[in-house]
N, C-alpha and C positions, 0 to 999 in steps of 0.2 A: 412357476411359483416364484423363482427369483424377481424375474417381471412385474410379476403383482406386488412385489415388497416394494420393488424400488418406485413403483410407480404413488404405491399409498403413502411413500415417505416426502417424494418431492411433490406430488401434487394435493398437495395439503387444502381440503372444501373450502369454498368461498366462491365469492361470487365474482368473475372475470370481467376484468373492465378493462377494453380494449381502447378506450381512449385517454386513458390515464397514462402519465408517463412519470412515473417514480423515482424512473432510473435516469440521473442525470449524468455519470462518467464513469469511467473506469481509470485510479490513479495508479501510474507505477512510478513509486518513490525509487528513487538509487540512493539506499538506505549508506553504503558504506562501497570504498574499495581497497582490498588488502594491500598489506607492501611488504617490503623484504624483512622490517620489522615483526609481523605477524607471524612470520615462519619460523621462530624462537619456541614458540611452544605446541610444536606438531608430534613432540614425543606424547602429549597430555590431548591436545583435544583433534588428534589427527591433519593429515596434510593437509593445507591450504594455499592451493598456488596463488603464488605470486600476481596480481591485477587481478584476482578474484572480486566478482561484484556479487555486490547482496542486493537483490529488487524486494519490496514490500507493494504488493498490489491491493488496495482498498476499492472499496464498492461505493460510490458514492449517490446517497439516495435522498430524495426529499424527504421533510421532516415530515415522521408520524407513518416514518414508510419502517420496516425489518425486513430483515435479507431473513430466507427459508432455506436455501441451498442453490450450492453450485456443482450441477449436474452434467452427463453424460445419457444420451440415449440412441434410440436404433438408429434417431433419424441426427441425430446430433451428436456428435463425437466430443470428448471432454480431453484436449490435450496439456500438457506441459511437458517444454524439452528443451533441449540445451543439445552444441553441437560437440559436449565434452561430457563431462558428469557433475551431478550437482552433490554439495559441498554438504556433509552429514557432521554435524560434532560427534564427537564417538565419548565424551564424557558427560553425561545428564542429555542427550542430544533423543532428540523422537521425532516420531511421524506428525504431533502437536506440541504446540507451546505447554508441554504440561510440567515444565523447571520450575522450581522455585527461584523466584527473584533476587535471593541471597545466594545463590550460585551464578549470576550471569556476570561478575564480576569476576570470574575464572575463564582462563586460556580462550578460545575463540566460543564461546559456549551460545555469545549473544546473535553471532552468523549462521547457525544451523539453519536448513531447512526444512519448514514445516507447511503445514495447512492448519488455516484456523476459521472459525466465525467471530473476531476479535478480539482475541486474547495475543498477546506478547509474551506470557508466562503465564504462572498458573495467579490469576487472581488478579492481574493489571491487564489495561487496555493497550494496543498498539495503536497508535498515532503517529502523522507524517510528524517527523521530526521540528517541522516549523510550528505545529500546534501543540508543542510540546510546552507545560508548562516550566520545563526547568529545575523544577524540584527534584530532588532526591536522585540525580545522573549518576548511571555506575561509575565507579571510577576503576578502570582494571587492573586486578593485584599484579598480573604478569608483565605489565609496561605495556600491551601491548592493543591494537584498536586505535592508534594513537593518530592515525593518519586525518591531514586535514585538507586533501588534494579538493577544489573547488569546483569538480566536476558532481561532487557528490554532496553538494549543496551545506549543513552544516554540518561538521565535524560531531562524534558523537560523545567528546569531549564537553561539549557545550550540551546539548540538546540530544539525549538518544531516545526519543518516540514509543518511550515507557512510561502509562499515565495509571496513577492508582487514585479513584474515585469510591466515592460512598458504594455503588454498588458495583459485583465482580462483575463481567464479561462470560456469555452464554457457555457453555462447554460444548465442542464438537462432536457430532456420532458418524458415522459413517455407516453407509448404506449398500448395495450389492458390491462391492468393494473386495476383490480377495486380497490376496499376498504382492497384488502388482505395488501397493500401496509402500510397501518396505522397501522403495529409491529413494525415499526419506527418512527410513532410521538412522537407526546408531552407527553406521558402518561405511567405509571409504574401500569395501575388497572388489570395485570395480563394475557390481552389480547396482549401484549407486545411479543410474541414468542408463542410457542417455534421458528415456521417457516415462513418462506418467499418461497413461490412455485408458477411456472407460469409454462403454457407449451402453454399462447398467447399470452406471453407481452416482452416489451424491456424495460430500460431505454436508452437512446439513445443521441446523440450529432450529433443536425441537419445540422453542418457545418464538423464537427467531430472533435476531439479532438486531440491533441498532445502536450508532456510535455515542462516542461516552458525551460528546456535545450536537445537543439534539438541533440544532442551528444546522451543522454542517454535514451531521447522520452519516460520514463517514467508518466504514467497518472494513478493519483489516482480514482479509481472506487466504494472504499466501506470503512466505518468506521463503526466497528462493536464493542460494547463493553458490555460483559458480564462476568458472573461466571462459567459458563459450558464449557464445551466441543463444539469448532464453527467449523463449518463443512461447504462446499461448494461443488456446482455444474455448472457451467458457461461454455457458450457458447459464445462467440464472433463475431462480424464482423469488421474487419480491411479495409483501402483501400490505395493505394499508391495512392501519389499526383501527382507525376510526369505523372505514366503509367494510371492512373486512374483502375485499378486494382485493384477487389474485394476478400478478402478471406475471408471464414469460418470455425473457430477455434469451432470443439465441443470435451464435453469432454470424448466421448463413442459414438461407431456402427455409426463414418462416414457413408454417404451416396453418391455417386456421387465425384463433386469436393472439397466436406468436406475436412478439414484435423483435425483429433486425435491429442489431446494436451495435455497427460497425467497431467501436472502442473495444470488444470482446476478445478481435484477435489482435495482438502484439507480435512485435519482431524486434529486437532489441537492435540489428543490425540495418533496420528499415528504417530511411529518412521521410519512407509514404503513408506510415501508419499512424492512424488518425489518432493516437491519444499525445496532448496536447504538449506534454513533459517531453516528450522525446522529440516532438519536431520542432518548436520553441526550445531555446537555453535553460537550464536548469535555473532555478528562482527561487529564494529564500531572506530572510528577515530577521535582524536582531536590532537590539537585544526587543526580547519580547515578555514580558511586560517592557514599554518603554516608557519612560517620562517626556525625553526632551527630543532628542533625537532620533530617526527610524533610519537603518542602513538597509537597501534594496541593493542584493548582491546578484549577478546574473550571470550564469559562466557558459559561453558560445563554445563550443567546436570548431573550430575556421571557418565558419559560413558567418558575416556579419549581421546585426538587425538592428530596428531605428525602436527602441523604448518609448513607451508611453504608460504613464500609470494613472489610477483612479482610485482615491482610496472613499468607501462607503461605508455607513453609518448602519445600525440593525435594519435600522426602516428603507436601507436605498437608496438614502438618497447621499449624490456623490458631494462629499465635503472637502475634499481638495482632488488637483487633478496636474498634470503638467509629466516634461519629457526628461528620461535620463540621459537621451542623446546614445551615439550609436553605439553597441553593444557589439564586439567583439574579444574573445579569452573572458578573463573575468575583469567585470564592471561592476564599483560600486557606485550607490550615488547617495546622498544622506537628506533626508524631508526634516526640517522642523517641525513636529508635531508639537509641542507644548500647549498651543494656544486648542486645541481639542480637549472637551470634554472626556473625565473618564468615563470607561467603558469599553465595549467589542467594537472592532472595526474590517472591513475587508479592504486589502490592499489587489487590487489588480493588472496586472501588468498585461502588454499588450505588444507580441512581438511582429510586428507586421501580419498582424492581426492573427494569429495565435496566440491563446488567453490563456491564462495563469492566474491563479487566487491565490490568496494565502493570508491565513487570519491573526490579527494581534492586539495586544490589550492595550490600552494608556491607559496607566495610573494616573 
């Protein structure tokens, strides 16, 4: 009986179209990372060790696509783990983004980790920080969030990946799921990790989800924050709106009209895993909205790379282009934009041929 629930909840009718490809990435943003600072207010929102990192993983799908759920089955295993334990606020802190937005300016509340179909709290969307419009950034009462180390692309001083749009963000339900789920409540008593595994549940979005800018249909799925090594396995269901067309993205030994999505599994510690953030230098963009100037920041690891960027227009076509020159630690480099028309643009950077996007407006 469990079986039939979870099966009618992720495979929601429609008609499978095995040659469509919806699913264009999987991002994991390095949303933040803790410092000795943060550890000021562990009486209030529980321990946070020191180099704790916060990952935010989005779904990134063609436009007119929503995400349905991210599953676990007999044949497909649903992981998340870390090689310590992952990092729970223990004040307003849950298993979803269900905080109100007027609390996330307290103690580390904005680092918990959750599971979502794109919600950041209850009523705003989570967005990479660099598509962040800017408005309205918590500012935190406790002093504290304040780090601005350049491995983790913008500070969240400037830019925290908190967007409130005309309409809210789907609410999450969760599907054969028992209590394994509670490594992500409220709670640091140990029981907190290492893992999160299913092979008969979903988290799911009953209507289905799509991101708050239908251009780049980006949907945040997970906020994960720890001191270890965080590692994933993810299975997907996607559907188009228009065709009503079902796809399933797994991440190993397709079966039938499956399709393999190598980007599914992560290793935070792998320099071999295909998604694109982690084996490229981290890449980001201010000020965004710009007028005059655009600054392309890039922060390498000790491994050197030679820059190359592309910025494009809605329609594609590339209206300026040229090189940052070689990229090792952090490298800025600054474009003249003035002479562009307003409106959207994509900036793309191109690490020896590892690729990076990321979208910004001129005024």
């Amino acid at each position: 009986m469990k079986k039939a629930l979870l099966c009618s909840a992720i495979l929601i009718a429609g008609m499978f179209n095995s040659n469509a490809q919806g699913l264009e990435n999987i991002i994991v943003e390095k949303y933040y990372i803790s410092d000795a600072n943060d550890a000021s207010v562990n009486s209030t929102g529980g321990v946070l060790p020191v180099g704790s990192v916060t990952y935010r993983v989005y779904v990134d799908m063609a436009p007119d696509y929503v995400l349905q759920s991210v599953y676990g089955d007999p044949n497909h295993e649903l992981r998340i783990q870390t090689t310590t334990l992952f990092f729970n606020n223990e004040d307003r802190g849950a298993i979803h983004p269900t905080m109100n937005f007027n609390f996330l300016d307290d103690n580390t509340v904005m680092l918990d980790s959750w599971l979502s179909v794109g919600a950041a709290c209850n009523g705003r969307f989570g967005v990479l920080k660099s598509a962040d419009d800017g408005v309205g950034t918590v500012v935190n009462v406790d002093g504290v969030l304040q780090n601005n180390d350049p491995l983790m692309g913008i500070p969240l001083t400037q830019q925290d990946g908190i967007l409130l749009t005309a309409s809210a963000p789907e609410p999450v339900i969760t599907v054969g799921i028992g209590n394994d789920i509670n490594v992500f409540d409220a709670q640091n008593d140990g029981t907190n990790g290492p893992l999160f595994v299913t092979t008969n549940g979903a988290w799911a979005s009953v209507n289905g989800s799509s991101g708050p800018d239908a251009a780049t249909n980006q949907v945040l799925i997970a906020q994960i924050t720890t001191d270890g090594t965080f590692s994933f396995t993810l299975n997907l269901q996607i559907r188009n709106q228009t065709t009503l067309a079902v796809e399933n993205y797994v991440a190993s030994n397709p079966t039938g009209n499956e399709i393999q999505f190598t980007p599914l599994t992560y290793n935070s510690s792998s320099s071999s895993v295909s998604n694109i953030q982690t084996v490229a230098p981290s890449f980001s963009v201010y000020p965004n909205p710009v007028s005059e100037v655009l600054t392309l920041v890039s922060a390498s690891s000790g491994k050197s790379y030679n820059g190359v960027y592309r910025i494009y227009d809605v329609l594609g076509n590339v209206v300026m282009a040229g090189e940052t020159g070689t990229v090792s630690g952090t490298h800025k480099h600054q474009i003249e934009v003035s002479a562009l028309n307003a409106g959207i643009y994509f900036v793309e950077m191109d690490y020896n041929g590892s690729r990076t996007v990321r979208k910004f407006t001129k005024q």
